[in-house]
Residue, then its C-alpha position, 0 to 999 in steps of 0.5 A: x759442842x756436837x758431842x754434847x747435842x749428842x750425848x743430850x740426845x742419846x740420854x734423852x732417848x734412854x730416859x723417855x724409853x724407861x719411862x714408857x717401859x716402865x708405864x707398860x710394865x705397869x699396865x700390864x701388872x694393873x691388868x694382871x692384878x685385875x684377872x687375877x682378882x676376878x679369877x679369885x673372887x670367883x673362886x672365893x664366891x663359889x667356894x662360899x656357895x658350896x660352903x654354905x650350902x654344905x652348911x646349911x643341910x647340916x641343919x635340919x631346917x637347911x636338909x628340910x628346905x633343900x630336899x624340898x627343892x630337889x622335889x620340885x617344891x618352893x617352901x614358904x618358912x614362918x619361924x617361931x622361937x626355935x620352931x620353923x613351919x615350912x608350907x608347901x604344894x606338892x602334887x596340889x596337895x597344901x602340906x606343912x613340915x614342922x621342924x626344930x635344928x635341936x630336934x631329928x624328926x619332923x613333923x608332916x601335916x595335911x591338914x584339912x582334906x575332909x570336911x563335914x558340917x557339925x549338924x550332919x546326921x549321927x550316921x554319917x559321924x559315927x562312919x567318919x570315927x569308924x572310917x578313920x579308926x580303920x585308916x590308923x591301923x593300915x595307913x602309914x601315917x595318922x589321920x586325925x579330925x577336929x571339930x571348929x565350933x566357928x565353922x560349924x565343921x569337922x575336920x580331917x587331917x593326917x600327921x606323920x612324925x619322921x626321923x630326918x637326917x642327912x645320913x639318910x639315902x636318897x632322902x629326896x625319895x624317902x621324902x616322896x615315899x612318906x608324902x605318898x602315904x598321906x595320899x593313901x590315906x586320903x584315898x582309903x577314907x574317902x573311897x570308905x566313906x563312900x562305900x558307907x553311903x551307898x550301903x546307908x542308902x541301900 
């Protein structure tokens, strides 16, 4: 009879020892697929980040916005049809890029940086025409001016059209380089305009 105690005891002991071994084994397995799971995610995530990025300056629209922020700028976007206007400061300066992903050159806009009421003397018009003429011929982007009957003023404003595309260099450069022009430009009207006062007045 002690034997069969025996016996029932030493199966007892083997069978609840597999059962907790197994109960272990198993943990440990949950906890394995767990990190193995984050880890991946993880990866997965990253992965899909660069991929998407990488993507996404595969477009004009995406190489546009992303070099906008290497520059230190936070776009606002406004699409319409195909065509998307990013608005944007740069160095106070209010600036629109007009870009299409069909298209390899945008279109940068400053617009407003000058005005003069309609009503102002034909002189100071007629310098304006002259000044800006002038400003075309050296100036690396075009100025332009248009009248808002509304408003009763005159506006100047400058556009310059650029090849953009990812083979570019440095293009968060080349765009610094373009945007740069524009201040030139500004400059060389206003400092002009000026200039013709004074001789008006002498």
């Amino acid at each position: 009879m002690s034997h069969i105690v025996t016996l029932a005891i030493i199966f007892a002991i083997y069978y609840f020892y597999h059962v907790y071994k197994a109960s272990v084994e198993e943990k440990e397995a949950e906890e394995d697929r767990f990190f193995n799971d984050l880890m991946n995610n993880g990866t997965d995530q990253e992965a899909e980040k660069e991929a998407g990025q990488y993507l996404d300056e595969r477009t004009i629209t995406g190489l546009v916005l992303s070099t906008l922020r290497k520059i230190g700028c936070e776009p606002e976007t406004e699409t319409k049809e195909n065509t998307t206007h990013e608005f944007f400061t740069y160095q106070g300066e209010r600036f629109t890029i007009e870009c299409n992903d069909s298209c390899k050159f945008i279109v940068i806009y400053d617009t407003w940086w000058h005005e003069l009421s309609t009503y102002s003397e034909v002189e100071e018009i007629a310098d304006l025409h002259k000044t800006i003429n002038v400003a075309n011929q050296y100036a690396g982007c075009t100025v332009i001016y248009t009248v808002n009957q509304e408003m009763e003023q005159i506006g100047v404003h400058s556009r310059r059209n650029i090849l953009f595309i990812p083979q570019i260099p440095d293009i968060d450069h080349y765009l610094i380089s373009v945007l740069n022009d524009f201040f030139k430009a500004q400059r060389f009207v206003l400092t002009e305009l000026e200039k013709c006062k004074v001789r008006e007045v002498n």
